[in-house]
N, C-alpha and C positions, 0 to 999 in steps of 0.2 A: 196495699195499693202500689203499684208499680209505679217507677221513680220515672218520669219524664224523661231525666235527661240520660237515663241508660246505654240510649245508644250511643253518649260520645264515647265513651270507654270501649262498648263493645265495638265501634267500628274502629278504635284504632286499635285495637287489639287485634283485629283481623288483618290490618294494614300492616303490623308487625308480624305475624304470620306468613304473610304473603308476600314479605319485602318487598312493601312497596311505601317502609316509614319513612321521612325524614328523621336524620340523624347529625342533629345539629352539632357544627363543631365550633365552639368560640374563638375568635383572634384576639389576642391578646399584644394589642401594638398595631401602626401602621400595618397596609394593606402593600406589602413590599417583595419583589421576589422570593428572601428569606424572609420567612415570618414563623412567629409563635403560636403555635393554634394548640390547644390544650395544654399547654405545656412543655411541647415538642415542636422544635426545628426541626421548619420541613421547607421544603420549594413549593411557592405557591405557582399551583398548574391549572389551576381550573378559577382565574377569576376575570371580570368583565374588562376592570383595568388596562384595555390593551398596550395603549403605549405608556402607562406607569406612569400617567401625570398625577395624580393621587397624592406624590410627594414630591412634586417638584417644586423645587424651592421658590421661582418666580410665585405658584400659585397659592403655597402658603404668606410667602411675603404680602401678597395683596388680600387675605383674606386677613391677618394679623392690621393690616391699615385701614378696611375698612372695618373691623371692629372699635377702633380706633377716632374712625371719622363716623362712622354712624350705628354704633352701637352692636348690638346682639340679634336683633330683632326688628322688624317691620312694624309691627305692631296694629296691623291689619289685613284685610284682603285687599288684591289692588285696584277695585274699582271703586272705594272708598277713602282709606288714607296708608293705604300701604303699597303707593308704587312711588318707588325713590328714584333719583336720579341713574342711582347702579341699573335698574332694571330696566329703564329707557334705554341706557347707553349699551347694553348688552342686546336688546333688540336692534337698536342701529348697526352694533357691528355685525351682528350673528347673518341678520339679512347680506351686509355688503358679502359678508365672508362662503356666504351660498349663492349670493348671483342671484341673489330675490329682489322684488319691491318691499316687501316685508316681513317682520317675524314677531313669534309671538310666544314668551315665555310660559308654560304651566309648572305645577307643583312637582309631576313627574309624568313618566312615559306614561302609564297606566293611566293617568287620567286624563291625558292630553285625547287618546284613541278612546275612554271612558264616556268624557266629557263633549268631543266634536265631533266622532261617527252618527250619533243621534240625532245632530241637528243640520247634517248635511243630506240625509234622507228619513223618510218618515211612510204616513201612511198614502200608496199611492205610487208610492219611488219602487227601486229594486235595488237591491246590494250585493254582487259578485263577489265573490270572496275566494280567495286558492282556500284547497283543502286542510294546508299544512300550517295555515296563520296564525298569529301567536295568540294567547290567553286573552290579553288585555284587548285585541282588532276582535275576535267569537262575543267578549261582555260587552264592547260598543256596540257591534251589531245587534248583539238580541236586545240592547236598551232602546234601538229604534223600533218605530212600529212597518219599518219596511218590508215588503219581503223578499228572501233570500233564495238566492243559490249560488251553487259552489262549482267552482271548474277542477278538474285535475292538476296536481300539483304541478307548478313551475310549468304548465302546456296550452301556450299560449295558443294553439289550433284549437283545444277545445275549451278556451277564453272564449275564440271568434263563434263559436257553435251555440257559447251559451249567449252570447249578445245576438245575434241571428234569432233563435227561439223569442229573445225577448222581443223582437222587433214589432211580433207578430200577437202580440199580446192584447186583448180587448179586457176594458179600454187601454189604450196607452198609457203605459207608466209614464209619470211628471219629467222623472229624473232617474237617470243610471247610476249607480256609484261602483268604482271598482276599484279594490282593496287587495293589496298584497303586502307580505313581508319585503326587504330590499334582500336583505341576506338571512337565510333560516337558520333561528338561534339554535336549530338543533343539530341539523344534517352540515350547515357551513354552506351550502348552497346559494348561489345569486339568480335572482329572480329575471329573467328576461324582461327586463323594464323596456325597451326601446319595441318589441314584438307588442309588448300589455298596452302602450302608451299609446302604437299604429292601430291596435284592434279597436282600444275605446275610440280613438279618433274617428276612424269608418263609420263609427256607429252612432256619434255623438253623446259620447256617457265622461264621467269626470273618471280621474284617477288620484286615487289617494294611494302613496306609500312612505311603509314603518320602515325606514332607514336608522333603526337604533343600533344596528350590529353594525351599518355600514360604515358610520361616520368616524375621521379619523383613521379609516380603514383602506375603505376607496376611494378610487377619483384622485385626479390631480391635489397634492394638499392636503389628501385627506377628507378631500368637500363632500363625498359620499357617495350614494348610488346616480342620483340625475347628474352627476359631473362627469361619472366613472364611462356613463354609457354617449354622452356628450346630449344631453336633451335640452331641447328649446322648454323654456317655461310654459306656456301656453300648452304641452304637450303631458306635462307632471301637474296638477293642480293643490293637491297637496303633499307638501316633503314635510313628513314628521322623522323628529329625534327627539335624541336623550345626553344630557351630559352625564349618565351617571353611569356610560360605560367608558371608549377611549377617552372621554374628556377628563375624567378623572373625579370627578364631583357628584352632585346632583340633579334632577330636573327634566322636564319634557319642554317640547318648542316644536312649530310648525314655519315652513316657510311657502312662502308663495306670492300671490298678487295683495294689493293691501284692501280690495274688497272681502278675502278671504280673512283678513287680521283683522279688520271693522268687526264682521261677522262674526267671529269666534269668540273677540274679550264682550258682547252683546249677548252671546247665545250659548255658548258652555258654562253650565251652573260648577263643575270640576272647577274651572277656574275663577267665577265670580263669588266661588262663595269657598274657598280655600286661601288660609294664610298665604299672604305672598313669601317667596327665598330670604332667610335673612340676609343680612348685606355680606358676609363672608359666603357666602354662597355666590351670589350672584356677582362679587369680586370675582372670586375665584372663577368661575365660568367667562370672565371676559379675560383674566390672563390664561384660561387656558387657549382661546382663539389668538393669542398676542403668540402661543410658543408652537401652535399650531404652525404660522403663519412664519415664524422665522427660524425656527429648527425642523429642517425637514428629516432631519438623521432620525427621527422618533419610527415615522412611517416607514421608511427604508430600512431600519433594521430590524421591525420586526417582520416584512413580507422574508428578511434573509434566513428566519429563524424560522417562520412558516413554513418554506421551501423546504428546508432542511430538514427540521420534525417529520411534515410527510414522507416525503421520499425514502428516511431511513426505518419510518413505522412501515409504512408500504415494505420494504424488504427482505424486516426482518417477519410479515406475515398476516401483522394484522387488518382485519378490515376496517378500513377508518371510512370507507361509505364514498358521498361522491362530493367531499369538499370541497370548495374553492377557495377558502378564506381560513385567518388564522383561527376558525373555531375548526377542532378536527375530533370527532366523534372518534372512540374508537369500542366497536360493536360488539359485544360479546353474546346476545340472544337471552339469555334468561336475568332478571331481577337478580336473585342471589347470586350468580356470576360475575354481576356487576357489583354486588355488595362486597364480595371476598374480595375482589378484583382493586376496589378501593381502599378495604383496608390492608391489604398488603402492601401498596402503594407509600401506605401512609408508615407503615413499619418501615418501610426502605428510607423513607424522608421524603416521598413526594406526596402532598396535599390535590387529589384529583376524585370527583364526586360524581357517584355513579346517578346517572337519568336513568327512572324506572317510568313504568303507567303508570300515572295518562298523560305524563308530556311526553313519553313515547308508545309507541304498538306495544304490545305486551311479549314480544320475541324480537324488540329491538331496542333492547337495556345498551345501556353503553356509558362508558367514563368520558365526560366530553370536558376536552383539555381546551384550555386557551391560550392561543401565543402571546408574549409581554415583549414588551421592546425593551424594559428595561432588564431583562434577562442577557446571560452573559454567554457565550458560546461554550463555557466550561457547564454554566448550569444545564444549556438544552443537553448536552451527553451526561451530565449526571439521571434527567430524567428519562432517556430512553434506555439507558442502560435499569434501570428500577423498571420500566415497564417489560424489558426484555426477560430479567429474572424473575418478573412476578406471572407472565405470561408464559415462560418456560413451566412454571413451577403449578400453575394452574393449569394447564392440559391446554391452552389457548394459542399456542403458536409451535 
């Protein structure tokens, strides 16, 4: 009798064939520009981390005092007995600190878009969606019973084509929902939110956007994509994030009007039936708005290291695609190219991890590096000098 579960083996054996396995590499130690990963100092070039809060001592100091003051643990979900004072207080600020009426913590990004795309439309409604949306906006959507379409990527003309089409729809859909990335975690790309914002307006449909790449990134502050682009609320209806990229920690949040915050701890099971942050968590996420808000050198040095990485990757040949943000793809076309490519990388001392299919096209493999502010001007020319000789030395440049 043939074994059920045969095919796990046989498909990821074909995955390592095909190079297209993960090839997991351990840290060993903080998550720090130099860091330990198997065994071997390298330059960390490929992590979420943007501005290096992760270790910054304000936010261990408040995650060490809230252990301190209230333990380890929540010790429930938070619509029962696990929302604490920390997690109020981090809504109050999180909202002040986006220019919202309200905000609304979840467990993380993935189930914040999991958990509230479903209950914002359903069956009856419609969901627009760009083509290039990340994993976690594709699993909310197919968890609604709405139906879907998709416009061309980041082309907010044929956004207005596909809202137009709907217009004309028998019977009328209830509700429009339209869902974009702010910045695409792949390509580095910023979504024309102020073009997506006027289209739905025309047309009267809501707007949801994943500002998990943004925040800390864009915008005055750091406030993210509806600050970056200067939007009226009433024009953005939902602004999700993440603190478990620039902000250094972990977590998903929504901000917006506070019938959208009523709504959502009511109506997403992600969040009503998910452990709430323990209190060093949810410390930590409110000092990192505290170092947001009064060290701006974080944001400002790393757009100076963005700038710089592009412009000298651009010269010396390679196609880093059409980024605008400190994520900078740099495209090589084939999976094993991008496999060689990274661990050559990793010989030289630099830690940068190649994207294969299906989080990209299958001829559009690439090593996608990410800028850290807490990077030193000596580190970014140690890593392009390592990209320069691993690219000479690979037939790539």
């Amino acid at each position: 009798m043939r074994d059920p579960t045969s095919f796990l083996g046989e498909e990821y054996r074909q995955l390592v064939k095909d190079d297209l396995d993960w090839r997991l590499r351990v840290l060993q130690g903080p998550s720090a520009p130099w860091c330990e990963i198997d065994g071997k100092r390298v330059l960390m070039f490929c992590s979420n981390n943007y501005l290096g809060l992760s270790n910054h001592p304000k936010m261990k100091e408040a995650a060490h005092r809230a252990i301190d003051t209230h333990g380890v643990g929540s010790g429930s979900v938070r619509p029962i007995a696990g929302t604490m004072d920390l997690h109020m207080e981090l809504e109050r600020r999180l909202a002040r600190f986006k220019h919202a009426e309200a905000s609304l913590v979840y467990q993380t990004g993935f189930a914040t878009n999991a958990g509230l795309i479903p209950q914002l439309a359903g069956e009856g409604d419609l969901i627009i969606s760009d083509e290039l949306n990340h994993g976690s906006i594709i699993d909310g959507v197919r968890l609604s019973r709405a139906e879907r379409a998709v416009y061309r990527h980041a082309d907010a003309d044929d956004l207005e084509r596909v809202l137009a089409n709907a217009e004309e729809h028998v019977p009328a859909y209830r509700r429009i929902l339209v869902i974009t990335d702010g910045v695409f975690s792949m390509d580095g790309d910023i979504a024309p939110l102020d073009r997506i914002s006027a289209a739905a307006a025309k047309h009267g449909a809501m707007v949801y956007v994943d500002d998990a790449h943004g925040e800390g990134v864009l915008g005055p502050g750091g406030r993210g994509i509806v600050a970056h682009f200067g939007l009226a609320r009433d024009r953005v209806h939902v602004e999700m994030g993440t603190f478990s990229k620039a902000w250094g920690v972990v977590g998903g949040h929504i901000s917006g009007s506070t019938d959208l915050v009523k709504f959502a701890y009511n109506k997403s099971r992600t969040w009503l039936l998910s452990g709430s942050h323990p209190p060093p968590v949810a410390a930590a996420c409110l000092a990192a708005i505290d170092v947001l808000e009064s060290e701006p050198e974080h944001v400002e040095r790393l757009w100076t290291h963005t700038r710089r990485f592009k412009k000298e990757m651009r010269d010396l040949g390679f196609d880093i695609g059409k980024s605008e943000t400190p994520i900078t793809p740099v495209i090589v076309g084939e999976s094993g190219r991008a496999q060689k490519l990274s661990l050559r990388l990793f010989e030289l001392g630099v830690f940068a991890l190649p994207i294969v299919y299906p989080m990209v096209a299958k001829d559009k493999a690439r090593i996608r590096t990410i800028m850290n502010a807490a990077l030193t001007p000596e580190d970014v020319t140690t890593a392009i000098a390592a990209f320069e000789k691993a690219g000479r030395e690979l037939s790539l440049i």
